[in-house]
C-alpha positions as CSV (number, residue, x, y, z in Angstrom):
1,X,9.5,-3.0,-21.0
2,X,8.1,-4.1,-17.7
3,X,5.9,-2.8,-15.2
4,X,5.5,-3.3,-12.0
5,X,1.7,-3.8,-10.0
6,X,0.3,-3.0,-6.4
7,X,-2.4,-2.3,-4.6
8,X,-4.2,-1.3,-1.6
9,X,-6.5,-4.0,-2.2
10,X,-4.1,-6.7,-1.7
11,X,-1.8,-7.5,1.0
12,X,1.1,-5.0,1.2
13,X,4.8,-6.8,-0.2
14,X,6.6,-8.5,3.3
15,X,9.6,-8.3,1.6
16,X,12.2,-6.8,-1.4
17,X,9.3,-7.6,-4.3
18,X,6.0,-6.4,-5.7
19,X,2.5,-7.9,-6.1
20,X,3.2,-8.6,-10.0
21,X,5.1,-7.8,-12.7
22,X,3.9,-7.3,-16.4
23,X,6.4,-8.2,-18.7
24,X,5.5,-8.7,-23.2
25,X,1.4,-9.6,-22.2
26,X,2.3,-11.6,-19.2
27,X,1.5,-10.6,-15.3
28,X,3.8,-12.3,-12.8
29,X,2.2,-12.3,-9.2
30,X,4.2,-13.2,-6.5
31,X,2.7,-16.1,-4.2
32,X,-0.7,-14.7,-2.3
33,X,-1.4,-15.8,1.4
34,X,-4.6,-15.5,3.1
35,X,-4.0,-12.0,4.2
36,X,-6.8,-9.7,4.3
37,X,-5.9,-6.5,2.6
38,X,-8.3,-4.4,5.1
39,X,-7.1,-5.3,8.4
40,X,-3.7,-6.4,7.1
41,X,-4.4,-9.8,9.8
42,X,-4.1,-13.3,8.8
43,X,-7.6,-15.5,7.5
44,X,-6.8,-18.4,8.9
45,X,-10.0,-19.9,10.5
46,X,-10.5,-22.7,8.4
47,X,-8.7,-23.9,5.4
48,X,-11.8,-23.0,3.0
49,X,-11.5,-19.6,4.4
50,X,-7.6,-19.0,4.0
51,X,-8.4,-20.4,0.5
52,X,-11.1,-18.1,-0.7
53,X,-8.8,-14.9,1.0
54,X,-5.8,-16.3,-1.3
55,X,-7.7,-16.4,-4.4
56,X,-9.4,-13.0,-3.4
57,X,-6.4,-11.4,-3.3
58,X,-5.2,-13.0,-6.3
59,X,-8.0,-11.6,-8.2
60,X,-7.3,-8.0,-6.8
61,X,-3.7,-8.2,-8.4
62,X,-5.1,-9.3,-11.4
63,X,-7.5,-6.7,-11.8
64,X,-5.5,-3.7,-10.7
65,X,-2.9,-4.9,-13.8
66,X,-6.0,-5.1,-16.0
67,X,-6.1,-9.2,-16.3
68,X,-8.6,-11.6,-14.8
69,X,-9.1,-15.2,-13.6
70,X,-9.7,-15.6,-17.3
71,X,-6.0,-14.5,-18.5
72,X,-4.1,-17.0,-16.2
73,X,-2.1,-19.7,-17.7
74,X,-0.2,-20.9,-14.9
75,X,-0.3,-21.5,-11.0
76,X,1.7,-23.2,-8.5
77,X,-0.3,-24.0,-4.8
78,X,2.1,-24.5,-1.9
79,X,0.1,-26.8,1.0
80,X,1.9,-27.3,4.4
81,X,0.6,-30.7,4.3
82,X,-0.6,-32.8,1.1
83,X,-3.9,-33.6,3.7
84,X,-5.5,-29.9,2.7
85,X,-5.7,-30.9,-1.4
86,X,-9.0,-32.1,-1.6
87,X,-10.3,-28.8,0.1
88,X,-8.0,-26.2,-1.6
89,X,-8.4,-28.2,-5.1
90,X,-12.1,-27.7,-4.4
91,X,-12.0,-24.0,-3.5
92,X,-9.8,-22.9,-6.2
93,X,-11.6,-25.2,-9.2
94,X,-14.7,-22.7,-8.3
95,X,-12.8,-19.7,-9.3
96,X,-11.9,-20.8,-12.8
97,X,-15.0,-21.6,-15.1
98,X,-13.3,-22.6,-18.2
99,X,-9.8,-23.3,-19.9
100,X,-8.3,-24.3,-16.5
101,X,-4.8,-23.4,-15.9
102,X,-2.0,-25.3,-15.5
103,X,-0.9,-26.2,-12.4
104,X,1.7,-27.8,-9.8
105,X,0.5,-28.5,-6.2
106,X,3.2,-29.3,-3.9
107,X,3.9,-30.1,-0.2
108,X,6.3,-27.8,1.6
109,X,8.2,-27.9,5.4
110,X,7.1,-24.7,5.7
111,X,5.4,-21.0,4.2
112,X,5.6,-17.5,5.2
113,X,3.7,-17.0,8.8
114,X,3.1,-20.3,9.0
115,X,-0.2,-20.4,6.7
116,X,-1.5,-23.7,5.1
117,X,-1.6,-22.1,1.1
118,X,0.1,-20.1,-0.9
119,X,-0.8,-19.4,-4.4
120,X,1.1,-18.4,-7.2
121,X,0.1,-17.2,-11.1
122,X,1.8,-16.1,-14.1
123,X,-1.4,-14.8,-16.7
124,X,-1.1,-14.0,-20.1
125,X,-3.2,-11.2,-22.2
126,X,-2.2,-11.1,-26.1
């Protein structure tokens, strides 16, 4: 059986999908952008800043499905250039403590209202 997440304190879906999916213990959230949940207005005054609203609203998804940080096996980071790694690596290393994911970074031509980061997790809970 599957069930799907939202919530109020993440960005609102821009499209035909939901926040996450749980599915046999895992949580599939779909890719995050530096949206801020409150003002429903794009973060994007710095990289460091799009970054921390990205992984903030990861962590809303994650709790609302009753997973956290801790839980997430997998993530996939979408840059719009390869230059913004160092930064985003940085930023998104602080957020894990222990047991680090794993991971694919990648370049892309492009992401949804022309941010610089996406962020995407799969999480598992037993």
């Amino acid at each position: 059986m599957k069930r799907t997440i939202n919530t109020t304190n993440a960005p609102a879906p821009i499209g035909p999908y939901n926040q996450a999916v749980a599915a046999g213990g895992f949580l599939f959230l779909s890719g995050q952008i530096a949206i801020n949940p409150e003002s429903n207005e794009l973060s994007l005054g710095s990289i460091d800043s799009e970054t921390h609203q990205v992984m903030r609203n990861i962590k809303a998804v994650l709790l609302e499905a009753g997973y956290g940080l801790e839980d997430v096996v997998k993530t996939t980071i979408f840059l719009s250039d390869m230059s913004l790694f160092a930064e985003v690596n940085e930023i998104y290393g602080s957020y894990f403590t222990s047991e680090f994911p794993t991971r694919e970074t990648v370049a892309v031509k492009g992401l949804p209202k022309g941010v610089n980061v996406e962020i995407s997790v799969v999480a598992f809970r037993a």
